[in-house]
C-alpha positions in Angstrom: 5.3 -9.2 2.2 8.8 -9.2 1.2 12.1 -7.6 2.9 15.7 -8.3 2.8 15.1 -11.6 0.7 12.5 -12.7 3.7 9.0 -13.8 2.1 6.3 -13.3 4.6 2.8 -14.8 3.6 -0.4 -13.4 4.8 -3.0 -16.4 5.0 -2.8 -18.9 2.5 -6.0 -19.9 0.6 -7.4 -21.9 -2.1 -5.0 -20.7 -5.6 -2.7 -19.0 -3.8 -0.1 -21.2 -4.1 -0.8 -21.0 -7.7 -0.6 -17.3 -7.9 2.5 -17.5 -5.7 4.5 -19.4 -8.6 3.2 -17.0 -11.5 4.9 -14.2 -9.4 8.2 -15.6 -9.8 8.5 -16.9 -6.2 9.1 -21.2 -5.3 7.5 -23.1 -2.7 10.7 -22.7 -1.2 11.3 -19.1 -0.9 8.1 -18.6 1.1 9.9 -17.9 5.0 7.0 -17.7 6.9 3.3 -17.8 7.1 0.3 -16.0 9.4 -2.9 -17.5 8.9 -5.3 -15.0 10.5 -8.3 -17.1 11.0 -9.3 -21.0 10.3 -11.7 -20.3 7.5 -11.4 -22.4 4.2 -10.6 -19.5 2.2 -8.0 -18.7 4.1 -6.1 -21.6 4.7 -7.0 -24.5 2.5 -3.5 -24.4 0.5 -1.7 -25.5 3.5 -3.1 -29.0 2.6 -1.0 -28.6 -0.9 1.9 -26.8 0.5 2.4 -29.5 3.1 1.3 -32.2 0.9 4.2 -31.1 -1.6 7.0 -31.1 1.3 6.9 -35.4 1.2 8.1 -35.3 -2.2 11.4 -34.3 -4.2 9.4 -34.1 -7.4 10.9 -30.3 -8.4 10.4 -29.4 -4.9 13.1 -29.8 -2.3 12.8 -27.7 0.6 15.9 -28.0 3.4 15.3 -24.6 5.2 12.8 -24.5 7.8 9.8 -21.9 8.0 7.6 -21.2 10.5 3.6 -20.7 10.6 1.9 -17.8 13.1 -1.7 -18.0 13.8 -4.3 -17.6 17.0 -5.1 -20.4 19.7 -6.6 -23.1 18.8 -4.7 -23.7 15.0 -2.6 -26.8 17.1 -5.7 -28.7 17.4 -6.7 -27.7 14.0 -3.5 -29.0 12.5 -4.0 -32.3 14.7 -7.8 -33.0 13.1 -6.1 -32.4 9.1 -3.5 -35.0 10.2 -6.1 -37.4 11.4 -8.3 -36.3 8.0 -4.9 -36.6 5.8 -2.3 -38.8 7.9 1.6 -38.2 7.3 0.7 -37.0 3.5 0.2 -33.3 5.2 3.7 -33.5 8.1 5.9 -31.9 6.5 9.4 -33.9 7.6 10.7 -33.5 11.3 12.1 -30.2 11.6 11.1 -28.3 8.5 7.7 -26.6 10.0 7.3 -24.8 13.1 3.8 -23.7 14.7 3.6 -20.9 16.9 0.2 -20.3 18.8 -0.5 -16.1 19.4 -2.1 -15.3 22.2 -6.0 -13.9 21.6 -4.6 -10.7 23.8 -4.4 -6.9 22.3 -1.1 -5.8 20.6 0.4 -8.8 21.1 4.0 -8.1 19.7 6.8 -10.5 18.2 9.7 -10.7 15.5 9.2 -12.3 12.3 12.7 -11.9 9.9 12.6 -8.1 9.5 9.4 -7.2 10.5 8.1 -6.2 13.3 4.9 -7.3 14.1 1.7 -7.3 16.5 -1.3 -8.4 16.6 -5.0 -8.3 17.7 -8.3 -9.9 17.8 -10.9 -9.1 16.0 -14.6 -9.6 15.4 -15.3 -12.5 13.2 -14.3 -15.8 14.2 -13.0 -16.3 18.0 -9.3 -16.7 16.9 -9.3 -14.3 14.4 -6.1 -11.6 14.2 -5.3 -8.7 12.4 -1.5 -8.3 12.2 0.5 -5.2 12.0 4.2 -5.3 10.6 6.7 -2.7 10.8 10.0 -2.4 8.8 12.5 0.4 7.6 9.7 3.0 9.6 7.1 1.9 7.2 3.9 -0.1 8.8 1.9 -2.2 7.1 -1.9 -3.1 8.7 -3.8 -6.8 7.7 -7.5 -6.7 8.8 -8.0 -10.2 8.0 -11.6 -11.0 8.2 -13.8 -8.6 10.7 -16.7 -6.6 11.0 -16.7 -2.8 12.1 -14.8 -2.8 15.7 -12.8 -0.2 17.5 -10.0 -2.4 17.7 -9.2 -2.7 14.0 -9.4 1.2 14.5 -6.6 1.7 17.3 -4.4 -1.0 15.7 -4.2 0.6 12.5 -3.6 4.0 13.7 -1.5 6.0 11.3 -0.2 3.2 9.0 1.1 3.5 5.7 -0.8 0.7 4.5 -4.1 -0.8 5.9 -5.1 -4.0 3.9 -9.2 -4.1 5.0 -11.5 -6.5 4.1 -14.9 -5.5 1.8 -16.8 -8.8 1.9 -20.4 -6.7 2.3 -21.8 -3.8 -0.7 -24.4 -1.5 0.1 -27.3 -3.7 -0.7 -26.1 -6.9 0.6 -23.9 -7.2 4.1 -23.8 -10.3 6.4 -22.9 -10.4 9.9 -18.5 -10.2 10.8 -17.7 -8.8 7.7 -17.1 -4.5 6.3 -19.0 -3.0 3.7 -18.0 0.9 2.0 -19.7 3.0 5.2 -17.6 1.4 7.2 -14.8 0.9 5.8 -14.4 4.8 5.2 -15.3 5.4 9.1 -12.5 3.1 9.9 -10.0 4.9 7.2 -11.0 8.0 8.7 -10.4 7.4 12.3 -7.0 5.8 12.1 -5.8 8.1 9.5 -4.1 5.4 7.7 -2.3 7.4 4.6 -3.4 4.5 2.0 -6.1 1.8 1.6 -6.4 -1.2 -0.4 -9.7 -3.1 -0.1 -9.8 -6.7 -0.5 -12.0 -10.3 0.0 -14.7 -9.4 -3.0 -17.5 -11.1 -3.6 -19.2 -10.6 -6.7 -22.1 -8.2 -4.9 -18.7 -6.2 -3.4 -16.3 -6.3 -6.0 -16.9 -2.7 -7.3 -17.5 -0.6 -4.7 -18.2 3.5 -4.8 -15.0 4.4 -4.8 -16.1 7.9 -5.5 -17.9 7.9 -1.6 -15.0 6.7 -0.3 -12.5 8.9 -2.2 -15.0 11.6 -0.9 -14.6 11.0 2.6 -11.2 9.9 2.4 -8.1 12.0 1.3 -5.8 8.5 0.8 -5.2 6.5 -2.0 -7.5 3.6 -2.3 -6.5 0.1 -3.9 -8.7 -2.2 -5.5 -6.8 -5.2 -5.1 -6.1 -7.5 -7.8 -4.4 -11.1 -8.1 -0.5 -10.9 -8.9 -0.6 -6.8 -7.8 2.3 -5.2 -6.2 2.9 -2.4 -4.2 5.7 -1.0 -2.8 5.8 0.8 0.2 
């Protein structure tokens, strides 16, 4: 998410940092970072991203930048430094952690956004996050299964980034297939969707089922896509 020259990444896993630099963007510009639960694909750049902040090699970062996540990442952090010493600290000063509270519509200020957040059903520190700027909102499932709550918190936004990890034929527990995913559209009358997190039994979903039951625009996401709101 990006807003008056304020980069904003939403979880940070394994290429992304990759994907970041063929988008035009440095290490450097990222401002911020929300990690929405502690699952390897979600945050298994951080290793890299801190790693690179102990070296000068075509990377000098002076400006600090802060990282959001649920309770419990401290602890996390502290078992990668035991794993991976002072090679993933960034210097004194440059990162700061911020624990968010596992409460509903938790709400805070992040640059220009602002955001909120709330638990959801897949692992117990798992947050969807909504952010708000220039009367636009913008809605991150994360990871979940089917709950009200990703419902209510998504409530008439402009965007709602969901999660389609399960297909019609093969679902696992935590985690949204097409049915669902239209029930949820439909109840929180968000005016667009993009559905995210394929596998390869999920990555081409009826769209034609879900267009049918819902009147939005619906995004299959791709690497290195951009969409303006």
């Amino acid at each position: 998410m990006e807003a008056e020259n304020f980069n904003f990444l939403l979880d940070c896993g394994p290429g992304v940092l990759k994907q970041l630099l063929k988008s035009g963007l440095k290490l450097e510009d990222i401002s911020a970072i929300f990690i929405s639960h502690f699952h390897p694909d979600h945050l298994s750049d951080l290793i890299p991203l801190f790693f690179a902040t102990r070296y000068n090699l075509g990377y000098l970062r002076r400006e600090s930048f802060t990282l959001y996540a649920g309770e419990g990442f401290l602890f996390f952090y502290q078992k990668l430094k035991e794993a991976f010493g002072v090679w993933v600290e960034p210097p004194e000063g440059l990162l700061n952690i911020v624990e968010l509270p596992l409460v509903k519509n938790y709400s805070f200020i992040v640059g220009p956004f602002k955001a909120n957040t709330t638990p959801v059903k897949h692992n117990p520190e798992s947050l969807a996050l909504k952010l708000e700027y220039n009367g636009k909102i913008l809605v991150y499932s994360g990871d979940t299964g089917f709950c009200e709550e990703i419902i209510e918190f998504s409530k008439g936004a402009d965007l709602l980034i969901l999660e389609c990890s399960n297909s019609e034929k093969l679902a696992v527990e935590h985690h949204l297939g097409p049915n669902e995913i239209v029930y949820i559209a439909k109840k929180s009358q968000v005016k667009n969707l993009v559905l995210s997190h394929f596998y390869p039994h999920s990555e081409n979903p009826d769209l034609k089922n879900i267009k049918k039951n819902f009147r939005g625009k619906v995004i299959l996401a791709e690497d290195l896509m951009v969409i303006n709101l």
